[in-house]
Every structure is written in structure tokens, then in C-alpha cells.
C-alpha positions in Angstrom: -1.0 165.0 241.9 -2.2 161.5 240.7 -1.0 161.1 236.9 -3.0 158.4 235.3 -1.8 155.2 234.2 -2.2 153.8 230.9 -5.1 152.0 229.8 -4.0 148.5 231.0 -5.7 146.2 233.1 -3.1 146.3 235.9 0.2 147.9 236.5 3.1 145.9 236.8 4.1 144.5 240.5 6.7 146.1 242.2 8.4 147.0 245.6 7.7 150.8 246.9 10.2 151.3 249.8 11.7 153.4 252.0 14.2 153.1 254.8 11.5 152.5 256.8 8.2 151.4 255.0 8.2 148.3 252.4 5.4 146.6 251.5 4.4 145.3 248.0 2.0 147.4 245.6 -0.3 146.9 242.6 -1.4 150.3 241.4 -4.8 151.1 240.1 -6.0 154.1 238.7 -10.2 154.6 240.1 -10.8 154.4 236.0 -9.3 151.5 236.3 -10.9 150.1 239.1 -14.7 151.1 238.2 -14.9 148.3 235.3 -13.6 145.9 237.6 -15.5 142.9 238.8 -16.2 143.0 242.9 -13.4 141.1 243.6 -11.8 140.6 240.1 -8.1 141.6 241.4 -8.9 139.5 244.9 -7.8 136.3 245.6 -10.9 135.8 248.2 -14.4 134.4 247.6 -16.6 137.1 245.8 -19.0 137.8 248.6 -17.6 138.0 252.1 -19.1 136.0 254.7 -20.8 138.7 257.0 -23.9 138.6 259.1 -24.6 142.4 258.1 -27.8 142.4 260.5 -25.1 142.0 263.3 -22.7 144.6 262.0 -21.2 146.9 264.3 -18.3 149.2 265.0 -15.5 147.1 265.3 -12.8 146.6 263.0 -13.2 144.0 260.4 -10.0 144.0 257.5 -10.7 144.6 254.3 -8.6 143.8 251.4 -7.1 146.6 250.2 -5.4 149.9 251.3 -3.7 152.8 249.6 -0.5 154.5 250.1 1.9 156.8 249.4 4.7 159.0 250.7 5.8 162.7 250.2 8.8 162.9 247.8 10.6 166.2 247.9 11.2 168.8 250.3 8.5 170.6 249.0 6.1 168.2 250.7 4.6 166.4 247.4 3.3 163.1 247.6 3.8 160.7 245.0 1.8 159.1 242.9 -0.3 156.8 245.6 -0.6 152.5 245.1 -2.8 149.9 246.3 -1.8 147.3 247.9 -3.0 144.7 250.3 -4.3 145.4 253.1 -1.2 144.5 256.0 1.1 146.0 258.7 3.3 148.2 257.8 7.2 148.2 259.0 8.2 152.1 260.9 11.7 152.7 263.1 11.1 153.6 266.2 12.0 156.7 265.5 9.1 157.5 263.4 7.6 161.1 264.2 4.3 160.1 264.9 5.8 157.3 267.4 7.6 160.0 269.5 5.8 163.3 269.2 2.3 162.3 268.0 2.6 164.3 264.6 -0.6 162.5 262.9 -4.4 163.5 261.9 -6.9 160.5 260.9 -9.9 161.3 258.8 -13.2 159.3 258.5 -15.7 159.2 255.9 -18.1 156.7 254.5 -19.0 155.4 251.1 -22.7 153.9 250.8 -24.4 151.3 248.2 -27.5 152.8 246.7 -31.1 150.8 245.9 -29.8 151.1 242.5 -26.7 149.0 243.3 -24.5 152.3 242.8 -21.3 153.1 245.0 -21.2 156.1 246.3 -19.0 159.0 248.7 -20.5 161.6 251.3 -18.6 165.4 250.6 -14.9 163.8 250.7 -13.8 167.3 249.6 -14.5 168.4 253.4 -12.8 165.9 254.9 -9.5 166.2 252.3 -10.0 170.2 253.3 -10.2 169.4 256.8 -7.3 167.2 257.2 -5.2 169.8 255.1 -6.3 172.3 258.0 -5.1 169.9 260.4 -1.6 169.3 258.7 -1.1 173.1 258.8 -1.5 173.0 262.4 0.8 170.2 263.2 3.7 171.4 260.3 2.7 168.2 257.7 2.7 168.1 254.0 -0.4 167.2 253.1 -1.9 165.9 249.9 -4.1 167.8 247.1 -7.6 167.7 247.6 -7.7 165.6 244.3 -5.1 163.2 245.3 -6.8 162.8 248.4 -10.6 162.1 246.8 -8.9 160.4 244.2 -7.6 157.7 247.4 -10.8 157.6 249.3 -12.7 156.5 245.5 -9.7 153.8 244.7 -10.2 152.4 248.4 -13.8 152.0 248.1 -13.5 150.2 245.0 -10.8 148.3 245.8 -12.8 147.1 248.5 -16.1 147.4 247.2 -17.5 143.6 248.0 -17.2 145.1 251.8 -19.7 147.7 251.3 -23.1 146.6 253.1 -26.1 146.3 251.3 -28.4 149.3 251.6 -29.7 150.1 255.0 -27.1 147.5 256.8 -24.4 149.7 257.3 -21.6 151.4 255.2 -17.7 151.2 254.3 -15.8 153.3 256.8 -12.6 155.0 255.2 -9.9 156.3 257.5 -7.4 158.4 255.4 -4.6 158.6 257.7 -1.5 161.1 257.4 1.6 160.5 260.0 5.4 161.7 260.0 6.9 158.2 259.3 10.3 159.5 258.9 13.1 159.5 261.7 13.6 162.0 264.5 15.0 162.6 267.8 15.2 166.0 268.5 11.4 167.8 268.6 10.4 169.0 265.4 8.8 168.0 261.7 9.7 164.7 260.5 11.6 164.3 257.3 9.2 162.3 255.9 5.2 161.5 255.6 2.8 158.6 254.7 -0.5 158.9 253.7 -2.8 155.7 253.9 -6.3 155.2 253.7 -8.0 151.6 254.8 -11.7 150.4 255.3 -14.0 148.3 257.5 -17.8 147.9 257.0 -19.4 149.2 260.2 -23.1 149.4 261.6 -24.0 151.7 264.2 -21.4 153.3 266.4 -22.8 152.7 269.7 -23.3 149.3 271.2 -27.3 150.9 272.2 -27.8 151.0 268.2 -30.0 153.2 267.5 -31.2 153.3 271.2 -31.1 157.2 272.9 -27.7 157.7 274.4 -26.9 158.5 278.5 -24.1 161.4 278.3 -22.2 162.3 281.6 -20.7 165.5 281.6 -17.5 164.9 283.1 -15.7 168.0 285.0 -12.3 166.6 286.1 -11.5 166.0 282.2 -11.3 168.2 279.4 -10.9 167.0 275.9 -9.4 170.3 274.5 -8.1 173.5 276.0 -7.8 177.0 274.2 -4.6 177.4 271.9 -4.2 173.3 271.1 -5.1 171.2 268.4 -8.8 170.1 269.5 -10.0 172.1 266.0 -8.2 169.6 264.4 -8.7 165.8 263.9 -4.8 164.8 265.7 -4.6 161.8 267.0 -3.2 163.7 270.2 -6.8 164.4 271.0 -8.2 161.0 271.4 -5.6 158.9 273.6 -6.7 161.6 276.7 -10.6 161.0 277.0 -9.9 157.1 277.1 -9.9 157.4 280.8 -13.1 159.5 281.2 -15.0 157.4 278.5 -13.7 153.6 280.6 -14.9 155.6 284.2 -18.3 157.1 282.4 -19.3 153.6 280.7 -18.3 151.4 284.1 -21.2 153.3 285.4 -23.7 152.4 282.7 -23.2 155.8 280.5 -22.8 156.1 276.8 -20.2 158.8 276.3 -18.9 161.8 277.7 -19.7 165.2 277.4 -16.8 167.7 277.9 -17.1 171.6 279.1 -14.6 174.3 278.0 -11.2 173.7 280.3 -11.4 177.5 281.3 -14.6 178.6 282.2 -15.6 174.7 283.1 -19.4 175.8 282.0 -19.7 176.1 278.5 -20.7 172.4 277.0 -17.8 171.6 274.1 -18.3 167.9 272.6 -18.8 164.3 273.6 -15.8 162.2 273.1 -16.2 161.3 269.8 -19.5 163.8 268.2 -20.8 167.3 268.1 -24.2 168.1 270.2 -27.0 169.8 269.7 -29.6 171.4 271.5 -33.2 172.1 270.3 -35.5 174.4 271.5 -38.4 175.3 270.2 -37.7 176.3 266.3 -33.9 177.2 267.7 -31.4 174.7 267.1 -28.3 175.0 269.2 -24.3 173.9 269.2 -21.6 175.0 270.5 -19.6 177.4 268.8 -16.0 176.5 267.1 -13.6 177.9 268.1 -10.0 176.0 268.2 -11.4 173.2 270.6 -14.1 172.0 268.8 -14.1 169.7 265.6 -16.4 171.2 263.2 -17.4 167.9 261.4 -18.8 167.0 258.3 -22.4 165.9 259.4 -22.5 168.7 261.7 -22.3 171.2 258.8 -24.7 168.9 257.0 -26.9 168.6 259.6 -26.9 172.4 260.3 -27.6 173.4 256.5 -30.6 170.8 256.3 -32.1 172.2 259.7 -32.3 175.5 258.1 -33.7 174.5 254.8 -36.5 172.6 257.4 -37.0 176.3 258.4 -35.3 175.9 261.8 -33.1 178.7 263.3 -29.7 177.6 263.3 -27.3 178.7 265.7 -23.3 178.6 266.7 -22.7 180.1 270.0 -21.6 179.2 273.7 -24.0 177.3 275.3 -23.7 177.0 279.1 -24.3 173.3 280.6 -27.4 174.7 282.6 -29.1 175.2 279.6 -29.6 171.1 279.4 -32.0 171.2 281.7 -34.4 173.5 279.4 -33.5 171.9 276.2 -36.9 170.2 274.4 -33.9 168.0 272.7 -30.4 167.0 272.5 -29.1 165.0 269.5 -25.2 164.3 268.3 -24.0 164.2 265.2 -20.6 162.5 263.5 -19.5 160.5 260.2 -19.1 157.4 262.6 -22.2 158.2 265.2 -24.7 159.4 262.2 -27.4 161.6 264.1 -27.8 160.0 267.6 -30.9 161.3 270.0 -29.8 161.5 273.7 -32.4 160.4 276.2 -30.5 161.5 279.2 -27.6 164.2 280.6 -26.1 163.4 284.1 -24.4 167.0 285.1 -24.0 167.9 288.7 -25.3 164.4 289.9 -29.1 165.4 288.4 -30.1 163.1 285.5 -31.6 165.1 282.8 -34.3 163.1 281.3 -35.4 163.9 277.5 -38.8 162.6 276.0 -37.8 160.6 273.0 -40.7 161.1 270.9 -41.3 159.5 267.1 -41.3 163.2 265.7 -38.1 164.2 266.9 -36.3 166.9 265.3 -32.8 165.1 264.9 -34.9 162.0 263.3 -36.8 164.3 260.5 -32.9 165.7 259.8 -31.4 162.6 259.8 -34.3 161.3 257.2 -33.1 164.0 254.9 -29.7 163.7 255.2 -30.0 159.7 254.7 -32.5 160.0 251.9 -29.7 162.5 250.3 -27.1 160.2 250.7 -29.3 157.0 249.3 -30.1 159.0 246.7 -34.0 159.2 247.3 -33.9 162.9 248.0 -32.4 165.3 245.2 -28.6 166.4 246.4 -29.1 170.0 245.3 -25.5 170.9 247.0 -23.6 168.0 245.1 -22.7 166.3 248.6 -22.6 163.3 246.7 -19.9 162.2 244.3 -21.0 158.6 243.0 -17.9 156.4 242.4 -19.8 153.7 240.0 
């Protein structure tokens, strides 16, 4: 648990090290860093120079980042630092280097009309990853300590966030087994980091409907693994079915279930659903499918729209009778798809300016820009 530092301006400087992790820290407290200018503890211009109108998914550094590591055998994590953002030093023998022992999480944080700061259900995602850390034998931080992070990082790097309507500050909590090991098992020791980058849309079509190929020689999870979890194990795989679908002009992938090779799953990096007349449709999770943060958003707005919600297996022939097909993800948004290639037939959906997916996505945007009331407390404003 995060203690909190006295009421001073800024911590002293000092070294935070391990055998195998050194970098240099200043420590902030998110009390702290709420009364502090944009950039008063950066040495960079005030206002970074960024053409937000072109803003897009790639990686652009910020200038902070927060870390800490677990402490005791008991798996605690001390109390977490900022520090610039840089590289960071691991052996070779680092767990997540050998065996893949890691999870990522990715959430957003948003700059109101008012000029307020402010984080989409973090709780969910620190719940999520402490799902996933239980799955691959991790310590894992306190849902405080994690929110606590994720509000420091967006502060820290607050000048980043894009003006309202341009884009948002993407925030990738990351935990790994940093310690050394040879033989197969849990490392000895943990990190947990969290870094930013202001992104635009996800897709280089913008807002534009996507192309999905369902792909039948690859399968991004099978039944007993870790595709219910956000591992980093689950995202190396598709990178060959994603290169062969986009080569031939599509936007993603979507994956069917590796046993029965009929049920639709997920695309590579989003939840799907289907729409059918007052029905809304995804596929059920069940150990191979992420059940994300929007998706459960998305599904709780759909019903308060008066829309029958349901989680179930849905078989790929059931495409062709969809009305509509939207994804959903923290990085996507709510995506319409204007076409489904399965079985070498193109799918072809009328993208219409009433669409379902585009009256959810409204709500769920107004809730977030705080236009429409957050009557679930989704929101947790960080200035």
C-alpha cells in the first residue's frame, strides 16, 4: 500500500535499485502532484509540440513513468516512484525474458470541456490484471496502489493529454517477473511500471468501418490457456495472421474457437458484437476471451438503451444475418465493421448514420466527457 509522503513539494532524489533494475526516482504523492503546474517538475517547454489533428496510435514518450518492485516474499510492492521516463536495465535472465511471465493493462485518462483530468473505471482494469497475475503465479499490487499509479502517471504527464475531442493519454500499467531464473517457474522478483503516450484513433481507417477476415489456420486462444487474461503470451502469436490479413487490404482479424473452429471468439486486439434487431450479441467468456472494460460498458449502456443484451456462442454463419457488427476496446473505442470476409464470401454491412454501436458510443463518450450524468461512478476525476 502507498503511504503518503509529507506535505513537501518534492521528495528528496535518490537511487532505487536492484541487482537488476536502476534507474533514478523523484517520488510524488497524486496529492502532491494535483497542485502542480503542467509541467512544473519538467525540464521541457510547457506545451508539447503536437499536431493533435494528426494524432494516431503510435508511440510518442512522455515524460514520466512510475515504478516499483515487490519487497518480501509475501509479494508486496513497495511504495511506487516517479521517475523519468527511460529504459530500463534487466539480466537476461529476467522471467518475463525467458518464460513470458507478464500481463499489460491499458486504460485512458481524458481532459474534459471544463479543463478537468479525468480516468475511465481503473478499478476494472487493477481487478483485471490482479486476475491475470493469479493465472500466471505473480504478486500483484492493491487495487489502491494500482489506481493510485495510473492517477500519479496521468499527472505526471498531464501536458500530454489531448485537448477534448483530439484524442486521450493511453496508460499501460505493466507487471513482469524481472528477477532471475533458469529453471521454469515464478520469478523471485516483480516490477510494476506504468508509462503514457497521447493516441488518436486505433486504426489507421480512423473512424472509417473496419474489413475483418476471419482467419481459420490461426487461433488466438485455445481452451485451458491464458487468453482470459491480458499476458503478453497472447499477443506475439496473431502477429503473423494480422501482417497476412492487412497485406491483403483487411483491417484486423477475427478468430474462431481452436476446437470447434466455428464459434466467432475476438479480433486480434477487441471484442465484437453482433446486432440484430433489439438483440445485441457477443461471444461468451469463457477462459479464451478478454472480457474488457468497454465491452462491459458497452453492454450495460445497451441495456439501459432498452436493448437485449446477450453472452453466448455465436457461430460464424450467423455474420451473414447480422443487421450490425461493431468492436469494442480501451485502445479501438467502439469501431463499426463495414465488412466480414469468411469462407472467401465478403459480408457487406450498411453503415448507416443511426447505427446502434454509434448511439452507444455517444453515451459512453458523453459519460466519459462528462456531458452525460455517470450514475455508476465510471469516472474518477484526478483534478
Amino acid at each position: 500500500m502507498i503511504q503518503r509522503a509529507a506535505p513537501a513539494y518534492i521528495r528528496k532524489l535518490f537511487r532505487f535499485s536492484s541487482p537488476h533494475l536502476q534507474v533514478e526516482c523523484r517520488y510524488y504523492t497524486a496529492e502532491v502532484a494535483t497542485s502542480l503546474r503542467p509541467c512544473a517538475y519538467s525540464d521541457d517547454e510547457e506545451c508539447p509540440v503536437v499536431d493533435w489533428d494528426k494524432l494516431g496510435f503510435g508511440f510518442m514518450p512522455t515524460d514520466y513513468m512510475y515504478i516499483t518492485k515487490n519487497s518480501d516474499v509475501a509479494g508486496n510492492f513497495e511504495q511506487g516512484q516517479l521517475n523519468r521516463y527511460e529504459n530500463i536495465q534487466l539480466s537476461p535472465s529476467a522471467g518475463v525474458l525467458n518464460y513470458g511471465q507478464g500481463l499489460f493493462e491499458g486504460t485512458k485518462a481524458y481532459r474534459q470541456d471544463n479543463g478537468g483530468l479525468s480516468l475511465f473505471r481503473p478499478r476494472e482494469n487493477a481487478i483485471r490484471m490482479q486476475i491475470g497475475a493469479e493465472r500466471m503465479c505473480m504478486p500483484y499490487p492493491s487495487t489502491d496502489q494500482f489506481v493510485d499509479a495510473v492517477k500519479q502517471t496521468a499527472l505526471a504527464n498531464k501536458r500530454w493529454i489531448p485537448p477534448p475531442g483530439k484524442g486521450s493519454l493511453y496508460i499501460r500499467p505493466l507487471l513482469f517477473g524481472s528477477g532471475s531464473i533458469l529453471g521454469l517457474a515464478p520469478a523471485p522478483e516483480y516490477t510494476f511500471l506504468v508509462y503514457a503516450s497521447p493516441v488518436g484513433n486505433y486504426f489507421k481507417e480512423g473512424t472509417a468501418p473496419l474489413n475483418l477476415y476471419v482467419d481459420e489456420d490461426f487461433h488466438r486462444a485455445s481452451r485451458g490457456g491464458a487468453g482470459g487474461v491480458k499476458s503478453i503470451t497472447n499477443y506475439a502469436p496473431v502477429l503473423r495472421a494480422i501482417r497476412n490479413a492487412r497485406e491483403r487490404g483487411f483491417s484486423d482479424v477475427l478468430y474462431l474457437d481452436s476446437v470447434n473452429k466455428k464459434y466467432i471468439e475476438e479480433v486480434s486486439s477487441c471484442n465484437i458484437f453482433l446486432v440484430k434487431g433489439k438483440v445485441i450479441s457477443t461471444p461468451i467468456a469463457c477462459g479464451t476471451i478478454l472480457e474488457g472494460v468497454t465491452r462491459k460498458s458497452i453492454m450495460d449502456i445497451a441495456i439501459d438503451h432498452g436493448y437485449q443484451v446477450e453472452e453466448r456462442l455465436i457461430e460464424a454463419d450467423e455474420l451473414i444475418s447480422a443487421d450490425e457488427v461493431f468492436c469494442t476496446g480501451t485502445a479501438v473505442g467502439v469501431a463499426p465493421v463495414g465488412s466480414i470476409t469468411y469462407k472467401g464470401q465478403r459480408i457487406e454491412y450498411k453503415i448507416r448514420s443511426e447505427l446502434v454501436c454509434k448511439k452507444l458510443y455517444s453515451t459512453l463518450v458523453g459519460i466519459q466527457k462528462g456531458h452525460i450524468e455517470d450514475k455508476r461512478d465510471w469516472i474518477v476525476d484526478i483534478e
